[in-house]
C-alpha positions as CSV (number, residue, x, y, z in Angstrom):
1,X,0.0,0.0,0.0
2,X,2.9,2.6,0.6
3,X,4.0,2.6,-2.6
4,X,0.4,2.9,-4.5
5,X,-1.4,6.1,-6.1
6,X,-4.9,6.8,-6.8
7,X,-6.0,8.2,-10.0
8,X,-8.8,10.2,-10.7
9,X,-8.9,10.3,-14.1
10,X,-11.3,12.3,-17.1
11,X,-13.5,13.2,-14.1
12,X,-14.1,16.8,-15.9
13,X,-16.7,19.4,-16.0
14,X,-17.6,18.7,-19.6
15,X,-17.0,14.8,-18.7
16,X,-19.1,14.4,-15.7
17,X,-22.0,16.6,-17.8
18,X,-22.0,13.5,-20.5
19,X,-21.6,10.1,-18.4
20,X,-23.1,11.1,-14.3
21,X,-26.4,9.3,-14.6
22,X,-27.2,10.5,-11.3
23,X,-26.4,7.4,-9.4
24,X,-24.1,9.1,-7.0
25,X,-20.9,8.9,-8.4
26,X,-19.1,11.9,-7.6
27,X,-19.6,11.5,-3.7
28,X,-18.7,7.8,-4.2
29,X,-15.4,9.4,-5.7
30,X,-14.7,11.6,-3.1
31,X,-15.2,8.8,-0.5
32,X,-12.5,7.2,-2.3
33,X,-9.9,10.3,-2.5
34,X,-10.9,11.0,1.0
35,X,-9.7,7.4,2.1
36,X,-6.5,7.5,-0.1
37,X,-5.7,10.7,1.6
38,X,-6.5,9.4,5.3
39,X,-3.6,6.8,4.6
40,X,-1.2,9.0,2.9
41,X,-1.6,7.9,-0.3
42,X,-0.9,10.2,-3.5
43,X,-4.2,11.1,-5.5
44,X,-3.1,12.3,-9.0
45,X,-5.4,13.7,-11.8
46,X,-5.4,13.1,-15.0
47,X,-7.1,15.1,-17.5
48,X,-7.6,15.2,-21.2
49,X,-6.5,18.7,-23.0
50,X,-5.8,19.0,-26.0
51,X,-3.9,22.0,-27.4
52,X,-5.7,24.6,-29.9
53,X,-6.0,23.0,-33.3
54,X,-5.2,20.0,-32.2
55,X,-2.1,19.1,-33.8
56,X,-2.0,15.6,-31.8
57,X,-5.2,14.4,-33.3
58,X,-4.6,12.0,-36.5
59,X,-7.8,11.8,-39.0
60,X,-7.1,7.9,-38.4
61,X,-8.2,8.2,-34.8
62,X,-12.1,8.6,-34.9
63,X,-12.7,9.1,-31.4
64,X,-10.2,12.0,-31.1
65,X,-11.0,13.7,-34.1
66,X,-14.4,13.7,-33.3
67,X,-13.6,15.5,-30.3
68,X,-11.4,17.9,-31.8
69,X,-14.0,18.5,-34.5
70,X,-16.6,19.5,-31.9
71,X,-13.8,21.9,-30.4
72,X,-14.2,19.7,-26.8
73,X,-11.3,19.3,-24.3
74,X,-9.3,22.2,-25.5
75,X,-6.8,23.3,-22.7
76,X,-8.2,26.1,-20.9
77,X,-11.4,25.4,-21.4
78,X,-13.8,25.6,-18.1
79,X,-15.5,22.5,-19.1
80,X,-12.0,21.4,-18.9
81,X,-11.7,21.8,-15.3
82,X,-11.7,19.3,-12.7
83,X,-15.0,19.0,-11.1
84,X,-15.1,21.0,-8.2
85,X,-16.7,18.2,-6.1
86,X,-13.7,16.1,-6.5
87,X,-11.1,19.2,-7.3
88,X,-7.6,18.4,-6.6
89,X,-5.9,20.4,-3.1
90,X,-2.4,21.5,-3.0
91,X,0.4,19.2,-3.1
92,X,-1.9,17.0,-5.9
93,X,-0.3,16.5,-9.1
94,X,-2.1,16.6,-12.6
95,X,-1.0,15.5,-15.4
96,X,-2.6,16.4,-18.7
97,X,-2.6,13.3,-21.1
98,X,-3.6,13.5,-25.2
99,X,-5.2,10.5,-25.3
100,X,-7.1,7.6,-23.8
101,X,-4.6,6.6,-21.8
102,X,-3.6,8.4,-18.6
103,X,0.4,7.8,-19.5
104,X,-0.2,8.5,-23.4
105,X,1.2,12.5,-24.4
106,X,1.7,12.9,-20.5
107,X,4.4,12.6,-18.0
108,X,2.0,10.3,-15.5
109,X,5.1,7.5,-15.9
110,X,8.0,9.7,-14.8
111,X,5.6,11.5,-11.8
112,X,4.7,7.6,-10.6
113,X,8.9,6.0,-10.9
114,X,9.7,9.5,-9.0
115,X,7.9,8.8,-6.4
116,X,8.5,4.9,-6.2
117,X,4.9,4.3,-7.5
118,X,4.4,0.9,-8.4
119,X,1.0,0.3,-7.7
120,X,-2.6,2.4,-8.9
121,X,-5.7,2.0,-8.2
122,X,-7.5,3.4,-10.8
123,X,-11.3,5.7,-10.8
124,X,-12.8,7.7,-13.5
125,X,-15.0,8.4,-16.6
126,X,-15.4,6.4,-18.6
127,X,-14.5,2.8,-18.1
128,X,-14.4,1.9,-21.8
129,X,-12.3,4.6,-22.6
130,X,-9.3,6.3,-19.9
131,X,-9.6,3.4,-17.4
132,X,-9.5,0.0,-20.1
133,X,-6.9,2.1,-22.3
134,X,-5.0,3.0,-18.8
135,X,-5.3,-0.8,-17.2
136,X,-3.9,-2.5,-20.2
137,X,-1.0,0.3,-21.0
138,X,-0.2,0.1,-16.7
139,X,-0.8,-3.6,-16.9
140,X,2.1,-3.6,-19.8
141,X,4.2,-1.4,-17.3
142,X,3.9,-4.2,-14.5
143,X,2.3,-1.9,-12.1
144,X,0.3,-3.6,-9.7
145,X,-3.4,-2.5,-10.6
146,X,-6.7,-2.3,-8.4
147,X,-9.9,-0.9,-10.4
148,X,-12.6,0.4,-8.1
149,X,-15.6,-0.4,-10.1
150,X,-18.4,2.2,-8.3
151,X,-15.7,5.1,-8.6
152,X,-15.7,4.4,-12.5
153,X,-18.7,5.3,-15.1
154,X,-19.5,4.3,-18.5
155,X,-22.7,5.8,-20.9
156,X,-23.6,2.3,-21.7
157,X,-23.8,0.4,-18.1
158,X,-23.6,-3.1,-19.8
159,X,-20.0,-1.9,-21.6
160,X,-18.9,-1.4,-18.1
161,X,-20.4,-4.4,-16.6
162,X,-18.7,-6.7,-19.0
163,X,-15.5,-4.8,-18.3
164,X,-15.2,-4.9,-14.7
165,X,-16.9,-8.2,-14.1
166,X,-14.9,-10.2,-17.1
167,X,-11.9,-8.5,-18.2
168,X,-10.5,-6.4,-15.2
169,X,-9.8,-9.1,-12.9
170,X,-7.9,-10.6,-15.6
171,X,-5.2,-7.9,-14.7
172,X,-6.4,-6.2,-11.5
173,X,-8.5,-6.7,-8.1
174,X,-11.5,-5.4,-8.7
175,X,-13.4,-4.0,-5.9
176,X,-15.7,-1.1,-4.5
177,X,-14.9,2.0,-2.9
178,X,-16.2,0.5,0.6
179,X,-14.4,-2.4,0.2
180,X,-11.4,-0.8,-0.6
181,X,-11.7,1.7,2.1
182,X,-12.1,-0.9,4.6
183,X,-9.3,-2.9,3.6
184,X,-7.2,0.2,3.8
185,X,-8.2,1.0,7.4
186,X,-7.5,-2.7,8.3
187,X,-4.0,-2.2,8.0
């Protein structure tokens, strides 16, 4: 546990607006930074920016270029922003990544080894996109992975069932927030 990191990854104003369904998932989230901070664990953020014009975006990736097409996710943006119920305090890092994955166009990997991260539990929105793409690119790295399936959201429920009951335990433990909470304060 001392050398593992919670990420909060995508959860963004614009982000949050799209994929909340209501179901409580932001104070879910914040029970889970709250309990990484109670046991001295690092919470980092990532967030998606991308830069004006978007000069990182191939026409080859569809998801991105959609994006960029509908001007979203541009740096600076307010719907960029962290969402203020789950907004970072001082001494969090974020990292700005430029694609899926947290470590992809960002410096996530260098920020984790510098602190003798070798573990993540990973949170955030949406599950078939930053937290599959991050889990099998972290996965690849050999960090030890825990996915905390109520602190992640998809838009299609069933996509993230099949995820996080089928192919997430493949390569991580897969738990709640409560459960991993608990377990934390059993230690």
């Amino acid at each position: 546990m001392a050398n593992s990191a919670l990420l909060v990854m995508d959860v963004q104003r614009d982000i949050v607006d799209v994929v909340d369904d209501g179901s409580g998932y932001l104070p879910r989230l914040r029970k889970a930074i709250d309990g990484a901070r109670a046991a001295n664990l690092p919470v980092i953020y990532v967030v998606i920016g991308l830069r004006p014009d978007s000069p990182e975006v191939s026409p080859r990736n569809r998801v991105l270029t959609a994006i960029a097409r509908d001007g979203l996710y541009r740096e600076g943006d307010p719907g960029t922003e962290i969402h203020d119920d789950v907004a970072p305090q001082a001494g969090d890092v974020v990292v700005t990544k430029r694609r899926a994955s947290a470590f992809s166009g960002s410096d996530l990997d260098l920020v984790l080894r510098g602190r003798g991260i070798d573990s993540l539990v990973l949170t955030g929105l949406a599950t078939s996109g930053v937290v599959l793409h991050t889990l099998c690119q972290a996965a690849d790295l050999d960090f030890g992975l825990t996915v905390l399936t109520d602190a992640c959201l998809d838009t299609d429920p069933e996509v993230h069932r099949v995820l996080t009951d089928k192919l997430f335990p493949r390569w991580a433990d897969v738990v709640t927030v409560d459960e991993w909470v608990q377990g934390m304060e059993q230690v």
